[in-house]
Every structure is written in structure tokens, then in C-alpha cells.
N, C-alpha and C positions, 0 to 999 in steps of 0.2 A: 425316353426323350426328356431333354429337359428344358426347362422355357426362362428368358429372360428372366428376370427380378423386376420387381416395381422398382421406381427411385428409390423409395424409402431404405430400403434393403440395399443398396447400393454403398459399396465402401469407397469411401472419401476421395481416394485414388482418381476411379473413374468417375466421380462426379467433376474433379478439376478438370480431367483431361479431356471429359468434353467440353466443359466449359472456354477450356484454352480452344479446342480447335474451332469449337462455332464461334470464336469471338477473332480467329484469324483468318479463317477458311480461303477467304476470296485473295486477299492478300498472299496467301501460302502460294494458292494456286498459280500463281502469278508471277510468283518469283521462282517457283522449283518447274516454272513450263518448257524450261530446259533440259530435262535434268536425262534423259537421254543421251547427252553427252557424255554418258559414263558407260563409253562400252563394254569393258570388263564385268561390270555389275550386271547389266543385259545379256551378257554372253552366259556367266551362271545362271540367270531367270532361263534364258532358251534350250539349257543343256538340260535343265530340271524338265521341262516341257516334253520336249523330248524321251525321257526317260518314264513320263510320266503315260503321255500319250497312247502307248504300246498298250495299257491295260485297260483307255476308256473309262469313264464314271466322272463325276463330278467332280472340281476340285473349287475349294473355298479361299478367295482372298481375304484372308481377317486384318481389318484392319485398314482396308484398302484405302482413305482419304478419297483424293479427288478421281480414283479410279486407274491412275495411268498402270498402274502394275497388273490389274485387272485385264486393259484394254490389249496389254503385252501379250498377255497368256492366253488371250482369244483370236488374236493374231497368229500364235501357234498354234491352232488348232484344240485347245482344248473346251471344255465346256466349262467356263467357270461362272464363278458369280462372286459378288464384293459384296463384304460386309463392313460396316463402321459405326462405331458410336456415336458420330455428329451427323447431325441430319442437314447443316451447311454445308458440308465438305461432301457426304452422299449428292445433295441439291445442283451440286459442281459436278462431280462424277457421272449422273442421270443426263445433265445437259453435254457434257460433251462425249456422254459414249448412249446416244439415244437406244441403241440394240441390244446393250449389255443389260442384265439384272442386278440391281443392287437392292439392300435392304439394312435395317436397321439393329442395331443388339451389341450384345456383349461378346467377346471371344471365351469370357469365362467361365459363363453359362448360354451353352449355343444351345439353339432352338432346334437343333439338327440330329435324327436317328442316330443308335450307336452304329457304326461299323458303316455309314453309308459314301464316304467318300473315299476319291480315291487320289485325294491330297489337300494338304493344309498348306498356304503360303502364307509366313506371317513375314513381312518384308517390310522392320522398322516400325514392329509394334507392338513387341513383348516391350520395347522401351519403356514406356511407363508402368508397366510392372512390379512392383517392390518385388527385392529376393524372394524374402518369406514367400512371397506367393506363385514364384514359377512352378514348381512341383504340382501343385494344383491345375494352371495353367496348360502344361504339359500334357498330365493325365488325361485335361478338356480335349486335349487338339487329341490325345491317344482314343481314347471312348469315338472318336467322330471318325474318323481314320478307320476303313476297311483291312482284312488282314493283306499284308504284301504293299500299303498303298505307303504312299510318302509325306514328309513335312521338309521345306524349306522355311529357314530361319537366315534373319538377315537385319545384325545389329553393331554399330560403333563398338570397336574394342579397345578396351582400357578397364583404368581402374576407379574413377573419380567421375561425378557425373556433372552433364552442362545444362548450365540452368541456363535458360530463356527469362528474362524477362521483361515486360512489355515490347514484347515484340509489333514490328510495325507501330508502333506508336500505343497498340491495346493494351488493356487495365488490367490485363493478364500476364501471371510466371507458372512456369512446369517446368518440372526435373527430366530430363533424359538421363537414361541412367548407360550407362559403357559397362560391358562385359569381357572377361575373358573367355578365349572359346573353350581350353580346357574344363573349368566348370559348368560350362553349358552344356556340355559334350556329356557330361558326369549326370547330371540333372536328365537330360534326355533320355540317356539309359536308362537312369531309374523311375521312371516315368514307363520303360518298356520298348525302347527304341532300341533300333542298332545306330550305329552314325559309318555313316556311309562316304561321307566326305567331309572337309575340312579346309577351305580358301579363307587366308586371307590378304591382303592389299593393301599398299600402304597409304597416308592420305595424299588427297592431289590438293597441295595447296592452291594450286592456281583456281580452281573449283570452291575454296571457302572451305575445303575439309581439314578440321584440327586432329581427327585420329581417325586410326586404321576401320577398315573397314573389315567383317567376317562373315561371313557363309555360313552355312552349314547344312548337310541334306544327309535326314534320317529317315528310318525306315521301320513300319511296323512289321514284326515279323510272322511269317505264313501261319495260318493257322497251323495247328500243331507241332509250333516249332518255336514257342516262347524260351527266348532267355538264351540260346541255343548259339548265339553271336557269328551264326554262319555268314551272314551280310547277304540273305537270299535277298 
């Protein structure tokens, strides 16, 4: 098991990116309280579910914000719980999913047994991520991941990243960074996944989206069957 980091020990990255969301949280919440309206996206979150369902076990929103991706995935039956590094955007999450579980940390050092889950959804929040660091990333959401169990990933596709700044009117900027799903797909693997699928969407401008949207849903492989690319 491995446990959170003190601030100190924190790398720069995720000291801004909480900073940006507890200094937007309320405002986010407020403006993304629609965002349901994207039923294509929801249709991959409930197909995952589904998929996941059959095996039982816990599965982790990393990353979760204000919870609504959370509140989805308990809606379909699964047992999950949200995790995030802003303890505003948790404080949103807590108030309006009163029965759900959330909690506090890193995705990148999770507080969570090896092999205990039986799925990771990071859904728009490897984005702040630098490159260099997905592979690590990866291996965190791998090590946490029971064998046979799943990860959905789910980030803007491109090549150039969108910088926010002072959002809503706050003293805050953060980078979003856009990916291609190819290399992601590559990074997964070697991390010890299979990839299992591959959507992606184009953007709906009417919705305020400037680039494609991507999927992606991999798979740890059964115990004794590393590397083996059967897509058990």
C-alpha cells in the first residue's frame, strides 16, 4: 500500500492543479451542471459499467470533481467511490451526492491495496498530467487494478494543449493537455494493459467543445496470462 505524500513532496504540477480547482470549484460546478447533455459520452461511461458490473468489487473515480461521474456509475449499479485533489470541488460532490463516498488524495500515489479494485475511471483527469509522467500514472492505476479488472480513460484529442486562464474571473491558469489516442493506447500497454477499445467523437461545437473527444477502455490481464494480448 502506498499513502499520499505530504505537500512538501508534491510536484508542482499538482500543487497548481489543485490550486486552480479550489479557486474555481463552485463556479465549475455551475456551469458543467449540464453536462449530461452529452449522451454519447454517458453511453461509454454505462457500456463500461456494464462490462464492469458482471465481476463485482470496487471501482475508483480518480479525479472525480464535483462527483457527477461518480453519481453515474452508482446509478448503474456499481459500488464506487470518488477521489480528488480539491477538497472544494470534493465539498460540491459530498453536498450533492449526500450517499456517495468521497475522499481526498492523489491519483498518483493512491492510498489503495495492490490488486484491490475492480476498475479505475479516470474521466478528464490524466489531463493535467505532464507526458513524462503518464507511464508512472499508468503503472499507479495498474498496481490498484485487480487481475481481469478494468480502466476507462477519457481525454480531449489533439496535439497542443488549452490553456485556461483566469477562468471565471479567478487569479488562476492551468494547462489541459490533448492527447492522441494512439500513444495512449502505446503508454497503456506498457504500463501492462490490453486496450480493449477505442471511441472517439468529434467535437460538438454547439456545447463549447474545440476538439475531439477519446475513450478508451483497457484491461488488466488475468492472472497468469501477462503480456499474452488475448483481450481476456
Amino acid at each position: 500500500m502506498t499513502s499520499t505524500p505530504s505537500a512538501s513532496a508534491e510536484p508542482d504540477f499538482v500543487i497548481t492543479t489543485r490550486t486552480f480547482y479550489d479557486a474555481i470549484a463552485e463556479d465549475y460546478a455551475d456551469h458543467f451542471a449540464g453536462e449530461r447533455t452529452k449522451p454519447r459520452d454517458w453511453t461509454v461511461m454505462a457500456g463500461f459499467a456494464e462490462l464492469v458490473s458482471g465481476g463485482g468489487g470496487q471501482v475508483a473515480d480518480l479525479g472525480c470533481g464535483p462527483g457527477r461521474s461518480t453519481a453515474f456509475l452508482a446509478a448503474q449499479g456499481l459500488d464506487v467511490f470518488g477521489l480528488d485533489l480539491s477538497e472544494s470541488m470534493l465539498a460540491i460532490a459530498r453536498r450533492e451526492n449526500p450517499g456517495l463516498r468521497f475522499r481526498q488524495g492523489s491519483m498518483l500515489e493512491l492510498d489503495i491495496p495492490d490488486g484491490t479494485l475492480a476498475a479505475v475511471v479516470s474521466w478528464y483527469s490524466s489531463i493535467h498530467t505532464p507526458v513524462d509522467r503518464l507511464p508512472s500514472l499508468f503503472a499507479e492505476f495498474h498496481r490498484v487494478i485487480s487481475p481481469g479488472g478494468y480502466l476507462l480513460l477519457a481525454f480531449q484529442s489533439g496535439d497542443r494543449p488549452l490553456t485556461l486562464d483566469q477562468p471565471f474571473g479567478h487569479p488562476v491558469t492551468l494547462d489541459f493537455e490533448r492527447r492522441r489516442p494512439e500513444p495512449m493506447g502505446e503508454l497503456l500497454g506498457a504500463a501492462g494493459f490490453t486496450l480493449r477499445s477505442r471511441t472517439v467523437r468529434e467535437a460538438e461545437e454547439e456545447l463549447g467543445e474545440s476538439a475531439p473527444q477519446a475513450f478508451l477502455i483497457a484491461r488488466k490481464p488475468m492472472a497468469g496470462l501477462p503480456g499474452l494480448g488475448l483481450g481476456l
